[in-house]
N, C-alpha and C positions, 0 to 999 in steps of 0.2 A: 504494500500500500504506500503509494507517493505521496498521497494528499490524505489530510485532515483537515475538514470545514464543520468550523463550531459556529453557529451565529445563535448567543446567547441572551438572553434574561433582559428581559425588561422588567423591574419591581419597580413597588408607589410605596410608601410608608405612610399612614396618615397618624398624626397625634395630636389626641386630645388638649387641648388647651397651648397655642403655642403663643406664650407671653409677649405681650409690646406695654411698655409704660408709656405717658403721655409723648404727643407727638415730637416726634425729635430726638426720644430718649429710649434706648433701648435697652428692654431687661435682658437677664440671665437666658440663654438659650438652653436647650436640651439640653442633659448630660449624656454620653453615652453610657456610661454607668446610670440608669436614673437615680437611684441612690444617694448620687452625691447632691444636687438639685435640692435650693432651698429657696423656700415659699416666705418664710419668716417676714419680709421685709412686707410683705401685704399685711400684717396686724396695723400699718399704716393705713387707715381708709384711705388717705389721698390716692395712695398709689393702686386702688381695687380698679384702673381704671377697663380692664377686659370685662367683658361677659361671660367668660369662665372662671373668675377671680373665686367665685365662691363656691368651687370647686377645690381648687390650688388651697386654699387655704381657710378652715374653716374651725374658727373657736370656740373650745368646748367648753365656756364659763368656767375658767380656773382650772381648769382639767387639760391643759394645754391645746395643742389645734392637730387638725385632720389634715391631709393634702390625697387628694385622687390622681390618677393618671394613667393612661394609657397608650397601647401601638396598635396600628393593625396595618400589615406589610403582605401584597398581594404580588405572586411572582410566579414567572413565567418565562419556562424556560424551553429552547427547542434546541436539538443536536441534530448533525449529519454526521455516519461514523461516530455514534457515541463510542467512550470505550477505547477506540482506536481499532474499532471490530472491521474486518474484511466485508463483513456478512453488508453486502446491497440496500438489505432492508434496517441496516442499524443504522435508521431514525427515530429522534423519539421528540415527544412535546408537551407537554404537562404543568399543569398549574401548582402553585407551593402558595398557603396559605397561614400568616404567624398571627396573632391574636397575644398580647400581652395586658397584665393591665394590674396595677397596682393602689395599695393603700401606704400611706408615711405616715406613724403618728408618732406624736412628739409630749411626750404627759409634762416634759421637764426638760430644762437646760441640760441634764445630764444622763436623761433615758430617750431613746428613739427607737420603735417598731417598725421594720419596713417589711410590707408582704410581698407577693408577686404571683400572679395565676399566671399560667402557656398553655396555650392550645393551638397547635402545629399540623396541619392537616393536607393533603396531598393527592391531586385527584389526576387521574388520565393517565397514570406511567407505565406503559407494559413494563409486567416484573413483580409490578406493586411497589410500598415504598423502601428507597434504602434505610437504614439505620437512625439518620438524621431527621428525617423528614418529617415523618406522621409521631406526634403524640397526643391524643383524642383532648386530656387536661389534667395538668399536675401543678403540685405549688412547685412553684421554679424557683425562689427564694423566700424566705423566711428566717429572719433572724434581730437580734435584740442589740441596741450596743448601750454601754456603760462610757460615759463620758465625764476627763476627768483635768482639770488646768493641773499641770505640773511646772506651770510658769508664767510670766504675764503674758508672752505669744504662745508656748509651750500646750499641745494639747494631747492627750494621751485615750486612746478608746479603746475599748475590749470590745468585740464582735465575736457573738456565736451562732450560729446557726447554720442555713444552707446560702450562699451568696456566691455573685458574679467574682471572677479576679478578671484584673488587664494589670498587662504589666509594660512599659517601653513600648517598643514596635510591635508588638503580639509575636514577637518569634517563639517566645516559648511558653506565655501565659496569656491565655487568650479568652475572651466571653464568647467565640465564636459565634458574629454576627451576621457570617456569610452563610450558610447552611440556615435551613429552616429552624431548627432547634439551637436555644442558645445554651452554654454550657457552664452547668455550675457547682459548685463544691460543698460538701459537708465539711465543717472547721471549724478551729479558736485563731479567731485572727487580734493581733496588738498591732495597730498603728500609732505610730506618731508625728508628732507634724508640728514645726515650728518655724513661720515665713516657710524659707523656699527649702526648706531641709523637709526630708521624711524620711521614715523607715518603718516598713513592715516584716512581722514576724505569723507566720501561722502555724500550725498543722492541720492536714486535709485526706480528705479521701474524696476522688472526683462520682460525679451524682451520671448514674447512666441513662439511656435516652429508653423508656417502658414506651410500647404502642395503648397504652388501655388507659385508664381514667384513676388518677391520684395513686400511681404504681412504681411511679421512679424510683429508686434505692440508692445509696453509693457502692462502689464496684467494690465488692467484697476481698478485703486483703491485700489491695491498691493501699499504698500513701505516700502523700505529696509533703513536703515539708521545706522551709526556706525563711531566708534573709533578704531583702529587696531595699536598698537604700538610692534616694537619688540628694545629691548636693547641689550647688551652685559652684561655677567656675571663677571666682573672681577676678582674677586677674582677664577676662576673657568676658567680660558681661553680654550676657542674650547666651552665656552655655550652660549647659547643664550635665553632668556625671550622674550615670548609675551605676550602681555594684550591687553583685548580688550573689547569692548559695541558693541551688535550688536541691533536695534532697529527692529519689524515687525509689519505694520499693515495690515491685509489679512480679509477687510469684508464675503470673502468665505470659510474660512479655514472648512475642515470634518475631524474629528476623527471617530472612534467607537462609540464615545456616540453620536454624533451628529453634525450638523453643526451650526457655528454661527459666530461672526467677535471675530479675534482675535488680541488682543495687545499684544507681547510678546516680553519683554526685555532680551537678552541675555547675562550674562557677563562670562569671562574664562581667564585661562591664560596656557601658554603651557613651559614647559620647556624641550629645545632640546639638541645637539650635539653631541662631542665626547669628551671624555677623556680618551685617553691612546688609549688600547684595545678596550674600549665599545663606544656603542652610545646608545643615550638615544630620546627619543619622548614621554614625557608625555603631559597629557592635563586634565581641569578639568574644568566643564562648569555646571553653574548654570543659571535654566530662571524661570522667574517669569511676570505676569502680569493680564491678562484679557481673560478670554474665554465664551463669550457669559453671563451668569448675575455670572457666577462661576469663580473662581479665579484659575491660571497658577502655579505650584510649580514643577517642572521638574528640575532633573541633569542627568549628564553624567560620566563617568570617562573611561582614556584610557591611557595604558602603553605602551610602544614596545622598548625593552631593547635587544639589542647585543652585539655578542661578539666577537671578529674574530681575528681568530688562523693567524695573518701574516705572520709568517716565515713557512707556511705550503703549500703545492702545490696547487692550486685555490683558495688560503686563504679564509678558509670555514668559514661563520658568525653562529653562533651558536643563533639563535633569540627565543624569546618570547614575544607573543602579547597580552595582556587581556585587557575587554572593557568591562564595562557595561553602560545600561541607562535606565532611568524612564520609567515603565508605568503604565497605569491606575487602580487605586485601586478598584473602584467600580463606577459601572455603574446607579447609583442609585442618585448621587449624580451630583453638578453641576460643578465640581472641576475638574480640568485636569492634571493630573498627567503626561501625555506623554512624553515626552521627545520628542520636534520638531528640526530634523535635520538640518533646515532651507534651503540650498543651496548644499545639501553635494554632492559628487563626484556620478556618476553612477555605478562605480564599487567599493564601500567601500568596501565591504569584499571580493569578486573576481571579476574575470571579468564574468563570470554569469550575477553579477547585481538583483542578486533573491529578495534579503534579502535586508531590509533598518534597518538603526542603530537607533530602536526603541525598545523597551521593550525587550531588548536583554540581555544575558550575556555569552560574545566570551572571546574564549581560543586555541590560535595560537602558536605551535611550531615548529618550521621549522627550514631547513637548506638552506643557501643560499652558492653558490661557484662562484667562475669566472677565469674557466681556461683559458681564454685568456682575455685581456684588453677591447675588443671587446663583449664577453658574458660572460654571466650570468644564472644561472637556479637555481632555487627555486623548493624548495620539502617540505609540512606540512600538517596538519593536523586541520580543522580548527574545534573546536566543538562548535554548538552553542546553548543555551537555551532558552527557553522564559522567561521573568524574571517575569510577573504576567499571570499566567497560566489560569483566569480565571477573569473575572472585580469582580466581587463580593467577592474574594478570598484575604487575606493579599496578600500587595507587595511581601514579601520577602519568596512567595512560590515557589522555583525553580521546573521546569519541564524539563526534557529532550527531545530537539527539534530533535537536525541531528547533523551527520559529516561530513564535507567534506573533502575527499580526494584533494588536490590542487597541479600541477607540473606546473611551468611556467618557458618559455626558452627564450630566448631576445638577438636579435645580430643586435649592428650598424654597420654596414658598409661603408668606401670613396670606392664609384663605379667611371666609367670611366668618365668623365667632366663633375669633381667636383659635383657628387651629390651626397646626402646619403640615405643609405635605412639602414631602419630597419624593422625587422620581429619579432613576437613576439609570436608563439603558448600557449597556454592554456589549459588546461585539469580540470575539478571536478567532481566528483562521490561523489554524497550525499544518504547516507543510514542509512536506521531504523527511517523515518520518523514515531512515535509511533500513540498514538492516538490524538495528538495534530489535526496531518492533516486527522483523517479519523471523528475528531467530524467535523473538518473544510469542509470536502466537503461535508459529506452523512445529507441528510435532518434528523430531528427528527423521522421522519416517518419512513426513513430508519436506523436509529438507533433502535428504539422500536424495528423492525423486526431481528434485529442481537443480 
């Protein structure tokens, strides 16, 4: 197969209540976490000035106040060659359906409830649905936190229950926004946060994705555990440092060589921002540990450097992306080379979602523009390799895998009382799949014959 033609996903997001303070002044936007999203500053009447205001924020006589809110994200996605299948007829087209919707309550300056219902639902997919897809409704968060000044900026919280993590870039902590199903953890999490300093601690066990109604669990004998700090660069103002330990232990983990329990420790650190004209996203992550009687040695590395023409008409960002990461040297051996993504987003390198950031080595140039405040649209190129083309083969034998052509178009908008909707199309056409994918589908038996 030479050609693979994806033409992808059209989704809408609509949400409940999307804030404007009086004219001219603009409130708090969405969070993507909503979680973080605070209503407080409406015990101001002046400022009730939405038609949803009493919604957002709503006072229980001394019993502190209420906040509602909701998503509902409608998507629709169509493949040619889904898969990367030979078969003529692997097309497919089908609707993805996310329903979120939540309650904030606040009794106290030092207690906060945040709930969350999902209903994920999935119509037309010959197959039926993947794993992600369909969950009928479950609580998707639920959890308590204790809040506590350990200084006059100094604030310190305890968080229990089931809650979203993002961490950095979502390379390896993610609320996976791209998939119909968003992803979230049973934990004790300690944040803290002082100006621009934070630092988080938890332990977790990640919550898996039930088809049926109020069934989800966390994946039994999975746990997640880590350190997450970011600082401020000072010498270097608009940067910003993260460091972090992420800990895994996953009696079920399967690679390529096999399956077995894995212990794998993750450390990394990221450095972001802007300066001037550019902005910067690096990242650099080493893991090491235990994989079945064989030992873990895995890295990563990833760049994404822009540059944007400001005094220019949709002030166009001029980007580049490269990324590589470990995989397995040889299959002969007990040693695991792989580079495990642990948590990472569902749509790391498009929204496809095809490719996972494993034995890889990506190379993304693009242009991004935004002629109006409101959109955006990205145009690149994304090439990507295998980095160990063969388990038996040195690492550092590169092979050529695909290209994706990639266009992506993104428009928020305040619709009529006070909601907001966004829309986001997607397009990629990946071609000259080589013989990477024709060793990967046809049997040996159908190779000898060719």
């Amino acid at each position: 197969m030479s050609l693979r033609l994806l033409r992808v996903f059209l989704f809408i997001s609509f949400c409940v209540s999307y804030p404007h303070a009086n004219a001219g002044e603009a409130r708090p936007p969405y969070k993507f976490l909503r979680y973080d999203e605070d209503y407080s500053f409406l015990s101001d009447p002046t400022q009730r000035t939405d038609l949803f205001d009493w919604v957002k924020y709503i006072p229980l006589d001394g019993a502190g106040y209420l906040s509602f809110g909701g998503e509902a994200r409608e998507r629709f996605e169509t493949y040619k060659n889904e898969e990367f299948s030979p078969n003529p007829n692997a097309d497919n087209a089908y609707l993805l359906q996310r329903y979120l919707f939540h309650a904030n309550y606040h009794p106290a300056e030092w207690l906060r409830v945040f709930g969350e219902l999902q209903s994920s639902l999935e119509g037309g997919r010959p197959g039926g649905p993947r794993p992600t897809d369909r969950d009928a409704i479950d609580i998707h968060q639920l959890f308590a936190d204790l809040v506590g000044k350990v200084s006059q900026d100094g604030q310190l919280t305890l968080r229990v229950g089931r809650q979203e993590m993002s961490y950095g870039w979502e390379r390896l902590i993610a609320a996976r926004e791209g998939p119909n199903n968003r992803r979230a953890f049973d934990e004790v999490r300690l944040l803290y946060n002082q100006n621009a300093v934070s630092v988080d601690a938890w332990f977790s066990s990640p919550v898996e994705v039930d088809q049926g109604q109020f069934d989800d669990q966390n994946v039994r004998d999975v746990w997640f555990w880590g350190v997450y700090a970011t600082v401020p660069c000072p010498s270097l103002p608009g940067m910003q440092l993260d460091l972090y330990y992420l800990g895994l232990s996953n009696p079920h983990a399967v690679f390529n060589q096999g399956a077995g329990r894995e212990e794998a420790h993750t450390v990394g650190s990221r450095f972001f921002g802007t300066l001037g004209r550019w902005d910067v996203n690096d990242e650099a992550i080493y893991q090491f540990g235990q994989f079945g009687s064989g030992a873990v040695n895995a890295w990563s590395v990833a760049i994404d450097h822009g540059f944007t023409l400001k005094n220019f008409w949709s002030r166009p960002r001029l980007g580049l992306r490269a990324a590589i990461a470990s995989g397995d040297s040889s299959a002969s051996d007990a040693d695991l080379q792989t580079f495990n993504p642990l948590f990472v987003r569902g749509n790391y390198f498009s929204e496809a979602g095809l490719l996972n950031p494993q034995n890889f080595i990506d190379l993304f140039p693009s242009l991004r523009i935004n002629p109006d405040p409101k959109l955006t649209a990205e145009l690149g190129v994304d090439i990507h390799w295998r980095k160990s083309w063969r388990r038996n083969l040195p690492t550092w034998r590169f092979s050529y895998f695909s290209r994706e052509f990639k266009f992506r178009l993104f428009r928020r908008d305040r619709v009529s009382f006070g909601h907001g909707l966004a829309s986001q199309p997607a397009y990629s056409l990946f071609r000259r799949l080589f013989s990477f994918l024709r060793r990967a589908i046809h049997s040996p038996e159908q190779r000898r014959r060719r």
